[in-house]
C-alpha positions in Angstrom: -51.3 -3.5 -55.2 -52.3 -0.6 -56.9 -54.1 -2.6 -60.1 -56.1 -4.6 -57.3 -58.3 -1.8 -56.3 -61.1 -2.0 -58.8 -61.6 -5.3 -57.3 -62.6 -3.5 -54.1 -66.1 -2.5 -54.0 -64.6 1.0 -53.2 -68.1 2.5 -54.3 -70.0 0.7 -51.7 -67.8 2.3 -49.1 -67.9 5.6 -50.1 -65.9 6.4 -52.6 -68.1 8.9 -55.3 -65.8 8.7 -58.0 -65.0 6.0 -60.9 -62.5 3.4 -58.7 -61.0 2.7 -62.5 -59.4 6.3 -62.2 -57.3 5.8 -59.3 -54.6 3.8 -61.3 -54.2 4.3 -64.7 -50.4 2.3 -66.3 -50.3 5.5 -68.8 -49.6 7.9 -65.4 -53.0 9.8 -65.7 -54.3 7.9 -62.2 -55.1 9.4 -59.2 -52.4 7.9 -57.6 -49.6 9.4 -60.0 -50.4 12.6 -58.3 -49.1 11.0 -54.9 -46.1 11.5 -54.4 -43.3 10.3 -50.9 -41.6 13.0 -49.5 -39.6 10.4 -47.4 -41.2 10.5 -43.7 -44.9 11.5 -45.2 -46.6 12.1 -48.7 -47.9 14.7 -50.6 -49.7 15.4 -54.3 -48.5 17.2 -57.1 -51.0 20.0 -57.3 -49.9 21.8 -60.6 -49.1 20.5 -64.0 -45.6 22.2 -63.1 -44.4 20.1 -60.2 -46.1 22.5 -57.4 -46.3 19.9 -54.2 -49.3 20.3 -51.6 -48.2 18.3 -48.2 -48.8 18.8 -44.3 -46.7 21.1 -42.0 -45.3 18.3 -40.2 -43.9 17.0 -43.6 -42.6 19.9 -44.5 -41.4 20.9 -41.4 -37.3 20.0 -42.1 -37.1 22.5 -45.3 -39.2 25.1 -43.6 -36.6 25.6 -40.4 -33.5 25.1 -42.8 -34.9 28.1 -44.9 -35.7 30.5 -41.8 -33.5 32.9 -40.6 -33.4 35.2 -37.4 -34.8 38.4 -40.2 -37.0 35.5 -41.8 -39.0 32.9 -39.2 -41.4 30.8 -41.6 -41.9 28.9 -38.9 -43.4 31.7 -36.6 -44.7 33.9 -39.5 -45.4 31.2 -42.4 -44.7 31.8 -46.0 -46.5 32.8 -48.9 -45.1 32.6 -52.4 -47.0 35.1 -54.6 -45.0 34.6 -58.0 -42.3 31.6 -58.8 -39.4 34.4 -58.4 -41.1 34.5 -54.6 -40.6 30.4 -54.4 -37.8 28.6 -51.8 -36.5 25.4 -52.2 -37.2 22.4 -50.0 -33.3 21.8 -49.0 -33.0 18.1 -48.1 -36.1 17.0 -49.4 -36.4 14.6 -52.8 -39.8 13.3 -54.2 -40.8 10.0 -55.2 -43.0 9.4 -57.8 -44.3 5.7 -58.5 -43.7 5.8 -62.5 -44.3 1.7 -62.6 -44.6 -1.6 -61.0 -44.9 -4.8 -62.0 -45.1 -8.5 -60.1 -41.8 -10.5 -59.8 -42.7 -12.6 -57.4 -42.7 -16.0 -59.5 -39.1 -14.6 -61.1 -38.0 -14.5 -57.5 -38.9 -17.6 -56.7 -37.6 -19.2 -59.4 -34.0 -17.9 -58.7 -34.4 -18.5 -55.0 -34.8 -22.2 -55.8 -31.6 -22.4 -58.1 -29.7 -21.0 -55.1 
């Protein structure tokens, strides 16, 4: 779990940067960037919600928003300003805001079953 990693000696296999900063409860981890674009992940790159993934992710929204004028998939796209921008039809983003263990909670119901 996401808590458990400090206790990975993360440093000793190659991580060069503070293991404490990958989860942080208040949101400001590493791992808050992360988001799951449902069949692969990506990371919020901006403070405004801008997503960085792969092309295969991606792939879905970028052949729904071609057309025969506009082939994104043959020519690519490039946004210059936010008026520029297309949606990603079809696609939602997960974002871990929270967990927390419930494992004794389940088994104390299981048991009353």
């Amino acid at each position: 779990m996401p808590h458990q990693m400090k206790e990975l000696d993360l440093v000793k296999l190659g991580l060069q940067m503070n293991p404490d900063s990958l989860f942080k409860k208040d949101g400001t981890g590493l791992m808050s960037a992360v988001v799951n674009l449902g069949g692969g992940t990506g990371e919020f790159v901006s403070p405004d919600g801008l997503i960085l993934t792969n092309h295969h992710v991606a792939f879905g929204a970028i052949q729904r928003a071609s057309t025969k004028e506009k082939d994104y998939l043959e020519n690519g796209f490039l946004a210059m300003t936010r008026g520029e921008e297309i949606p990603a039809q079809g696609y939602t983003a997960d974002v871990l805001l929270g967990y927390e263990e419930v494992t004794g909670r389940i088994a104390r119901a299981s048991n009353r079953a």
